[in-house]
MIFIDREN-399679 format. One record per residue (C-alpha): residue in one letter; y, x, z. Coordinates in Angstrom, 2 decimals. Layout:
N
type|v|u|w
A|Y|X|Z
...
This chain:
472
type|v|u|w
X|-5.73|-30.83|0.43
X|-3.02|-31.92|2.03
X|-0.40|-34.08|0.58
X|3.24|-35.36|1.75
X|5.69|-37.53|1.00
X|9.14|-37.41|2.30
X|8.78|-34.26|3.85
X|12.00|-32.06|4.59
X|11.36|-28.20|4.48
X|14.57|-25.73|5.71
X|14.67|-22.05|5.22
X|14.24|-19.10|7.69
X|17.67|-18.77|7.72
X|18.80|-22.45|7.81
X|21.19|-22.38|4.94
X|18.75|-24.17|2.57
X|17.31|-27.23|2.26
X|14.10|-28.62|0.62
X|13.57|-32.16|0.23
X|10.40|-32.77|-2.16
X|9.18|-35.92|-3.94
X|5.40|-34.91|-3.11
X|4.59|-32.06|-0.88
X|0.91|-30.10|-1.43
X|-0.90|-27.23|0.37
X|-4.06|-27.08|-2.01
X|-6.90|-25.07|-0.19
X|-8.25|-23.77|-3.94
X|-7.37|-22.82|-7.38
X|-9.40|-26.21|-8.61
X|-7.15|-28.28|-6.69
X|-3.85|-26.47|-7.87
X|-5.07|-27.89|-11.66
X|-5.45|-31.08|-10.36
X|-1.95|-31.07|-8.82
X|-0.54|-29.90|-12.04
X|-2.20|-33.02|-14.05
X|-1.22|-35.40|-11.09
X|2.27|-34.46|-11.90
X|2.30|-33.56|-15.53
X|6.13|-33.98|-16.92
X|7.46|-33.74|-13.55
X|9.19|-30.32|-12.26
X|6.99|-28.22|-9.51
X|7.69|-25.15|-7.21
X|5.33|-23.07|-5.71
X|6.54|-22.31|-1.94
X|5.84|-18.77|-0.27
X|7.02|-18.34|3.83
X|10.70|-19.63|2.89
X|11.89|-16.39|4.27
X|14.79|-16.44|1.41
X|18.25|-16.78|1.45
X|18.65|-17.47|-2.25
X|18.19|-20.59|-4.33
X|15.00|-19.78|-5.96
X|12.87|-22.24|-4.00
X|14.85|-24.82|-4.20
X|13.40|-27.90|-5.35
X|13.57|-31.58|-5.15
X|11.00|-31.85|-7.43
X|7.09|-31.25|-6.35
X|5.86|-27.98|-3.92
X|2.81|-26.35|-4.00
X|2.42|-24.69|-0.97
X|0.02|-21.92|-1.07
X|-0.41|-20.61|2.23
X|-4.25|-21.33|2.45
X|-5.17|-19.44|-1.05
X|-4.80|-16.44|0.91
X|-7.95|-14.50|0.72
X|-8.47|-10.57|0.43
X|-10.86|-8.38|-1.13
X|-10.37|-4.59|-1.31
X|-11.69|-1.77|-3.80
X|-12.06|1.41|-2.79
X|-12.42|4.41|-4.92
X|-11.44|8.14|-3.44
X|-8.09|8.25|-2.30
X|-6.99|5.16|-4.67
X|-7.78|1.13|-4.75
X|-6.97|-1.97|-5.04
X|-6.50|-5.15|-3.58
X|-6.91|-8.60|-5.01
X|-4.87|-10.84|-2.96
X|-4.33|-14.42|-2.41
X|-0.56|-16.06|-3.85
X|-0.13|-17.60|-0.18
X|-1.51|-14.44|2.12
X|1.13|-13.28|4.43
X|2.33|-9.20|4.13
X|1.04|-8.85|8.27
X|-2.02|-10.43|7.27
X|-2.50|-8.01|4.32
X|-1.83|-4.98|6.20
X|-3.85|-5.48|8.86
X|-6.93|-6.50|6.19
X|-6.11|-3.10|4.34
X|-5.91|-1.37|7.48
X|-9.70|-2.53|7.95
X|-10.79|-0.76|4.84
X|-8.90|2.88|5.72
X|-6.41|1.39|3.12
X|-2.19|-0.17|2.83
X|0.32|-0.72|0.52
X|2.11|1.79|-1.43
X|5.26|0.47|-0.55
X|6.54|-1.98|3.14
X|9.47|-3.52|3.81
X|11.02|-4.24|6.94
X|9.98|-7.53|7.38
X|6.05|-8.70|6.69
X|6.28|-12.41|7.22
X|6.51|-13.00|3.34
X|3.40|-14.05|1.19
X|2.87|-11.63|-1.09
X|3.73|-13.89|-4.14
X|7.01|-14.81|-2.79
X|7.61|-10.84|-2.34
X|6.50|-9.63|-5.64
X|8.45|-12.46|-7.32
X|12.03|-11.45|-5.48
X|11.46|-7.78|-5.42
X|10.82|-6.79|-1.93
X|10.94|-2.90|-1.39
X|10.94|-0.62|1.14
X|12.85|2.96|1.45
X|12.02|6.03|-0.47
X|9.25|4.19|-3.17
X|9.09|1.77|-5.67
X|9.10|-2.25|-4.87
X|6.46|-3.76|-4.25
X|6.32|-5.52|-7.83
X|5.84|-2.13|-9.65
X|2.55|-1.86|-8.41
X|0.92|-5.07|-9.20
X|-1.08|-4.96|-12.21
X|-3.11|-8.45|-12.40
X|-1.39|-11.58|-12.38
X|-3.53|-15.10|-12.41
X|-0.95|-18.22|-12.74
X|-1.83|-22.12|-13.10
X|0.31|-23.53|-16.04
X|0.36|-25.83|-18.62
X|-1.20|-25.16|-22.05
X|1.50|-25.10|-24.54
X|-0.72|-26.79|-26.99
X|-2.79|-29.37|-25.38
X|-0.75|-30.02|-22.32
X|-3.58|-29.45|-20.30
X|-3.29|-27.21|-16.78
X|-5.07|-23.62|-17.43
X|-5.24|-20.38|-15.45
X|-3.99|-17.45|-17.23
X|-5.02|-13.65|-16.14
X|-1.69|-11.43|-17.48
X|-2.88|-7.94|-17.51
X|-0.37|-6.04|-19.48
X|2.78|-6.01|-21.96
X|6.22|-8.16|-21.54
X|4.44|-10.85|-19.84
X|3.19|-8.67|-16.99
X|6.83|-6.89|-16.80
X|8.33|-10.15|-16.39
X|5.35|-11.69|-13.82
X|5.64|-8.82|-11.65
X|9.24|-10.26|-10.60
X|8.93|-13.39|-12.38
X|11.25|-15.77|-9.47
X|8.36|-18.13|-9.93
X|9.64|-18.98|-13.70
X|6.30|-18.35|-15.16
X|4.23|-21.03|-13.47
X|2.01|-21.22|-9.80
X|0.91|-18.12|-8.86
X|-2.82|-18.04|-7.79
X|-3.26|-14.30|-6.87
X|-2.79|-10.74|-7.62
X|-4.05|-7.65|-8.08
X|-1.78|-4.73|-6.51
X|-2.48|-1.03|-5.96
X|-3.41|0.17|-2.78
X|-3.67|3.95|-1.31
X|-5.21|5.28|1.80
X|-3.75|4.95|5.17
X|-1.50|7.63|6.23
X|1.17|8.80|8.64
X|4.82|8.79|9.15
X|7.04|11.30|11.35
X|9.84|9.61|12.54
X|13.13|10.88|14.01
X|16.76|10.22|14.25
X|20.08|12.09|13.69
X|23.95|11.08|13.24
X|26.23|12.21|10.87
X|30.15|11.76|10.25
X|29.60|12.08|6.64
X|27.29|10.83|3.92
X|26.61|13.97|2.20
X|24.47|15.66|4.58
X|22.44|12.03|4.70
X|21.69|12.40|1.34
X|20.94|16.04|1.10
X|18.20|15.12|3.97
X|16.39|13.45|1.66
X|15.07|16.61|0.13
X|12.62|16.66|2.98
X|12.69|13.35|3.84
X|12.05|11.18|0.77
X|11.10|7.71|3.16
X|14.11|7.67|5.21
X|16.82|4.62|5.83
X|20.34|5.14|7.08
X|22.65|2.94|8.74
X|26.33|2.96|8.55
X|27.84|1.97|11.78
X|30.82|-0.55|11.95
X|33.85|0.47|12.97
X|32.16|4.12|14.32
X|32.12|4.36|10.55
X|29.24|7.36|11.29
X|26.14|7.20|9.72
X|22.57|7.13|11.73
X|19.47|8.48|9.36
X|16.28|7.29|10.44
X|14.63|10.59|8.85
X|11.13|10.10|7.50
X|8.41|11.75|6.00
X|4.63|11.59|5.18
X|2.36|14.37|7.11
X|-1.38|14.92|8.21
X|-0.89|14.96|11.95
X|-2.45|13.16|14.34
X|-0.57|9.89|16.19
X|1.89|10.99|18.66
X|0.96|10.79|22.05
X|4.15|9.10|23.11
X|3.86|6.43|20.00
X|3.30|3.75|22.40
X|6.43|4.50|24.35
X|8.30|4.95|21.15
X|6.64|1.68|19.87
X|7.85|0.06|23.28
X|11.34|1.66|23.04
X|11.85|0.32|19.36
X|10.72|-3.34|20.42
X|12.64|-3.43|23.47
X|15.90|-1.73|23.04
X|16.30|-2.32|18.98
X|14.22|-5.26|18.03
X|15.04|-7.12|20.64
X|17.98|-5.43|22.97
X|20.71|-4.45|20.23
X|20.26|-8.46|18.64
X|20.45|-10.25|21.88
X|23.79|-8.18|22.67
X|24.54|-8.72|19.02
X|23.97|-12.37|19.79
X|26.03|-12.59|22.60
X|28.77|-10.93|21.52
X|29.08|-13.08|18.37
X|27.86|-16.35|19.62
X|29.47|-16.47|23.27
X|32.09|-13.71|23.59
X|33.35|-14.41|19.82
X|35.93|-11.20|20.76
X|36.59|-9.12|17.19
X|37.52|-6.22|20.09
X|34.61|-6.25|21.84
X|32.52|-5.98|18.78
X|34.29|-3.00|17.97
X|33.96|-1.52|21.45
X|30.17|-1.87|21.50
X|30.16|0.17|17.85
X|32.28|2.65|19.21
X|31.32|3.71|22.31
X|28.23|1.58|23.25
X|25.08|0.61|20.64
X|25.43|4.56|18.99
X|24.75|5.60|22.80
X|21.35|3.54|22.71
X|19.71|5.37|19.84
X|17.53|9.08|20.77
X|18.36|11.18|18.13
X|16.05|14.20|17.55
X|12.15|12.52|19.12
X|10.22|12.97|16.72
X|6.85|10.88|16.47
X|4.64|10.52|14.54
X|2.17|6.87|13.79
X|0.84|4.86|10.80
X|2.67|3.77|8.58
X|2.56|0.58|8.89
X|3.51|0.61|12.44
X|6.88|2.70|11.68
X|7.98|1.29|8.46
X|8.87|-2.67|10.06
X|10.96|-4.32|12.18
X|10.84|-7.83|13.90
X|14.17|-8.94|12.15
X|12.53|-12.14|12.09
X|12.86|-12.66|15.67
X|16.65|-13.96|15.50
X|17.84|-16.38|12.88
X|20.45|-14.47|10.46
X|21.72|-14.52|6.93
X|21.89|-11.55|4.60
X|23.00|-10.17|1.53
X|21.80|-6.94|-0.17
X|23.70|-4.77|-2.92
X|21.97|-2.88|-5.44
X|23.83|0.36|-6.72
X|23.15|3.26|-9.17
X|22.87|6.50|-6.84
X|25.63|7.93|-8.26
X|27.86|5.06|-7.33
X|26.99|5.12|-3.67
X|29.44|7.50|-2.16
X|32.46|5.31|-3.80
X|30.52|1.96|-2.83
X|30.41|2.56|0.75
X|33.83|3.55|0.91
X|34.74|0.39|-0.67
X|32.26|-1.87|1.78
X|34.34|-0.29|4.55
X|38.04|-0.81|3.30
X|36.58|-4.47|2.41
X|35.15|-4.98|6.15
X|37.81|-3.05|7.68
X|40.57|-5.30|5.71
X|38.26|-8.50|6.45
X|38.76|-7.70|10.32
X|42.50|-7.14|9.70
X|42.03|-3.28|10.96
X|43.84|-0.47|9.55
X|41.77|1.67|7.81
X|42.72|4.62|5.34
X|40.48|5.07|1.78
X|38.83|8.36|1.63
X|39.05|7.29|-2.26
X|40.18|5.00|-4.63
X|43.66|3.41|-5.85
X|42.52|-0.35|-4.81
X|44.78|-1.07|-2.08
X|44.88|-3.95|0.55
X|46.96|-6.05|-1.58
X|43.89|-6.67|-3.76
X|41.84|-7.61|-0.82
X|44.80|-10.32|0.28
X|41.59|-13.61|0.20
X|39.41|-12.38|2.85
X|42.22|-10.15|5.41
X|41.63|-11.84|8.59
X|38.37|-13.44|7.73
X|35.48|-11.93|9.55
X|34.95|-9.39|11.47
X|31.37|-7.36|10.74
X|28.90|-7.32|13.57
X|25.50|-5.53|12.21
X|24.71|-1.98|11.36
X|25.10|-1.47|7.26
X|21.31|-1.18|6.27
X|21.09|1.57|3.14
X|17.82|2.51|1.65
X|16.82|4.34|-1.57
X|14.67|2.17|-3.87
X|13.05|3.89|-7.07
X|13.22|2.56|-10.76
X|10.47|-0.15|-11.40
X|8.54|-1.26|-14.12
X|9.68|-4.72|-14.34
X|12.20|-7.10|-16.58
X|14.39|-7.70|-13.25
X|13.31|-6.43|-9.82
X|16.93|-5.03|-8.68
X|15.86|-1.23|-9.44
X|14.38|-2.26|-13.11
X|15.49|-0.32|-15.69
X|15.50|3.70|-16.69
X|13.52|6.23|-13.86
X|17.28|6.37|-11.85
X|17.39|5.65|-7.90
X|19.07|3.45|-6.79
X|20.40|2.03|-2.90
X|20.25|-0.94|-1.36
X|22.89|-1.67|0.81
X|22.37|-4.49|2.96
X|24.72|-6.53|5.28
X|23.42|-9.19|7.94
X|25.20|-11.89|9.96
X|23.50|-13.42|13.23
X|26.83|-15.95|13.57
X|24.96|-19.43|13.64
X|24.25|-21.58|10.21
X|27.75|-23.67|11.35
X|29.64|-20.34|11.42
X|28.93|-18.58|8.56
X|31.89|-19.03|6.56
X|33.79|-15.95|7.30
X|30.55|-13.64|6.71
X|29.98|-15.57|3.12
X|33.38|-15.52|2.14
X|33.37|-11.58|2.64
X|30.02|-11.78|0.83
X|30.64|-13.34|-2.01
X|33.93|-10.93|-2.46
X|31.77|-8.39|-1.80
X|29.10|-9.49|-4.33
X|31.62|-10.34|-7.10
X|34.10|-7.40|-7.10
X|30.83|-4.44|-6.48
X|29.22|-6.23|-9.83
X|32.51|-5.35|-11.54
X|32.93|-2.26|-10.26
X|29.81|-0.93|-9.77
X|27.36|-3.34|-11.88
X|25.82|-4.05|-8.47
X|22.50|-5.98|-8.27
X|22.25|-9.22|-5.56
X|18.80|-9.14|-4.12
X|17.17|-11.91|-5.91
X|15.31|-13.15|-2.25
X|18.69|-12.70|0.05
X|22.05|-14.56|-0.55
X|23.07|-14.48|-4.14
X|26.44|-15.73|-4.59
X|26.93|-14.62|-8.42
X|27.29|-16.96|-11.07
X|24.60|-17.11|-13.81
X|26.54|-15.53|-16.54
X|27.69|-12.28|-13.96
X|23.95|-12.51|-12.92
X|22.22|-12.17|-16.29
X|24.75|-9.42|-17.26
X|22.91|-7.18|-14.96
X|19.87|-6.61|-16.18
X|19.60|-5.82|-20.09
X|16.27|-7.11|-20.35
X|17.02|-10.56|-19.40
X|16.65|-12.34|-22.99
X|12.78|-10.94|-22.83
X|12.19|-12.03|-18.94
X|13.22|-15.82|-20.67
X|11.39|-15.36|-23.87
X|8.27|-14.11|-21.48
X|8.95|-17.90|-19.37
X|9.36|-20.00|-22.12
X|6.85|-18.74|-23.89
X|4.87|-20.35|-21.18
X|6.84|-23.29|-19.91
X|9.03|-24.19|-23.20
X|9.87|-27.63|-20.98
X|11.40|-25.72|-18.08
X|8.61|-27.55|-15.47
X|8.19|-24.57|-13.29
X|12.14|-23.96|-13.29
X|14.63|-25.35|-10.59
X|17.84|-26.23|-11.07
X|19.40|-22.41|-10.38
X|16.53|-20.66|-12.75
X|17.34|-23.08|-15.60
X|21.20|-22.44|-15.20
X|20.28|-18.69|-15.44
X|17.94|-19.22|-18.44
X|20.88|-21.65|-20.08
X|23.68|-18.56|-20.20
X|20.99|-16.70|-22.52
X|21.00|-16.28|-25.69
X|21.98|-19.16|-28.04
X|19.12|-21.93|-27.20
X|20.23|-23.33|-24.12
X|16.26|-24.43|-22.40
């Protein structure tokens, strides 16, 4: 295996770094053991792609990276399966294994470059379904025993422990693998349609339960990306489609976005282009049809950016994205009326003048999980995601985070809004852990396993501290 010293690891997104006292990528479970003697007493993090935002992989202690436990082996029976899959195995990689076997995941995000540990342990979801972690039912982690000391591997089936491993922000030791439900490969019809209000959005969902919207900046209209299963054949214009998307969206819209931000720096301009020229890009009403796993991604990974994403109860989402546009709208030091509310721009006096925003308003419905605290844990309620991204460069970023973090802070208070445990998470611990009810039992499930706090960084143990009356 190989082994480092010294080594300096950043994030995707540049805002974090890693500095490790020993630096592993073990090529099997046997050596994982033998990295967890080697360094018994000291404090280890497993690793996934680093495609985070948030402090959870942060460590100065030893990483265990576990991008070459990454095999795949798929059961098949009827219409349902299931996939045991390695800790370090990318999403793309998975997919296009599954897709092999007639087979994919119950539930994509937009981005695949994630190992599937480091996406089942920070929640990653797409639209319309449950995360990802609600479908994982086999967890095997590397730990210490409680009793000897000794490293073990434990197989969590079921219970608490399982609730809390499913979205366990690598608290519970090194993940070795998983076992997550699968389903047959099938089709998505795809088309697009703008609105001036969000009510129509929503009553579209009726008939189509997959789609993602997009509130555009200072347009302030909203463009659905309708979607539904069906049984029909791939479009004969997917390709072009395919092309169109990559071209004109994936890469297009984010080099103008780039530009405009990076070189032209003009607040104006940005809000020309959302007026009058990005909506102009987008053909509304071609509907297509392709697999799944072709229409449900994006290549966001292609430009550097930062992000943070808001989880709200569906019956808070009307009043939430009125208040994400006063707060942008104020942040840009543009008149805007409120459509609702008494919270005028008085209250909003820290960030007026700050930032102006520069990326569509990502919002997709994510379904109640059965988890401790994946965003959406909790009773069978929807609930949205509503995601904002920044392309200004790592040196820049101050206006966007400022705006953030208000963001973040005053939609917890309002709202109880949930941070995104993988993007940027401003919140303090104590505003954090008041979130999610079932908090106490995701620690008791961890130090049940890890009473010394070896697996836990320096953020997870400041969570884990504001809990209960036994600081750990």
């Amino acid at each position: 295996m190989l082994v480092s010293h010294g080594k300096h690891l950043q994030n995707f997104g540049r805002n974090l770094d890693l500095r490790p006292s020993a630096y592993y990528e073990p090529r099997m479970e046997s050596e994982v053991l033998e990295i967890l003697d080697r360094h018994r007493g000291e404090k280890i993090r497993a690793i996934g792609s680093l495609h985070s935002w948030s402090s959870a992989p942060v460590s100065d202690g030893v990483v265990i990276n576990l991008r070459h436990l990454n095999q795949v082996e798929v059961q098949c029976d009827h219409d349902a399966g299931w996939v045991t899959v390695g800790a370090g195995c990318q999403i793309k990689a998975l997919l296009a294994h599954l897709k092999r076997h007639g087979q994919t995941l119950p539930s994509v995000g937009l981005i695949t470059e994630q190992t599937i540990a480091g996406a089942i342990s920070t929640g990653t979801h797409g639209s319309g379904r449950h995360s990802l972690s609600h479908y994982v039912d086999v967890v095997r982690l590397a730990r210490y025993d409680e009793a000897t000391g000794m490293s073990i591997i434990e197989q969590i089936e079921g219970g608490d422990a399982l609730q809390a491993a499913r979205c366990s922000l690598g608290g519970l030791g090194v993940i070795l693998s998983l076992r997550v439900r699968c389903r047959r490969q099938y089709s998505i019809e795809e088309h697009w349609q703008e609105y001036r209000t969000l009510d129509p959005v929503l009553a579209a969902e009726r008939e189509f339960p997959l789609q993602q919207f997009f509130l555009v900046p200072w347009r302030w209209t909203f463009m659905a990306q309708h979607r539904r299963e069906n049984v029909l054949p791939r479009s004969a214009l997917a390709w072009l489609y395919r092309a169109y998307w990559f071209l004109f969206i994936d890469v297009g819209l984010h080099l103008l976005v780039l530009f405009t931000v990076r070189l032209a720096a003009s607040w104006r301009f940005v809000q020309f282009l959302y007026r009058h020229i990005i909506p102009r890009t987008v053909i509304r009403g071609w509907r297509v049809t392709d697999e799944s796993s072709a229409m449900l991604v994006m290549e966001h990974e292609l430009f550097r950016h930062i992000e943070i994403e808001l989880f709200v109860r569906s019956q808070h989402l009307p009043e939430a994205l009125d208040y994400v546009r006063r707060v942008l709208a104020t942040a840009a030091d543009v008149p805007e009326t409120s459509s609702s509310g008494s919270q005028g721009p008085d209250q909003f006096r820290s960030i007026r003048g700050r930032y102006c925003h520069h990326y569509p308003i990502c919002i997709r419905r994510v379904l109640a999980d059965d988890t401790l605290i994946s965003m959406t844990a909790g009773d069978e309620g929807a609930w949205y995601a509503i995601s904002l991204i920044s392309y200004a460069r790592p040196v820049d970023r101050d206006g966007f985070q400022q705006v953030a973090r208000f963001l973040a802070e005053t939609m917890a208070a309002q709202f109880g809004a949930r941070p995104h445990w993988g993007k940027w998470c401003p919140l303090s611990a104590e505003t954090l852990i008041s979130l999610y009810p079932q908090f106490e039992d995701f620690r008791t499930a961890c130090v049940s396993r890890d009473s010394q706090g070896v697996f836990r960084n320096t953020w997870l143990s400041s969570l884990f501290a504001k809990v209960g009356s036994q600081l750990v």
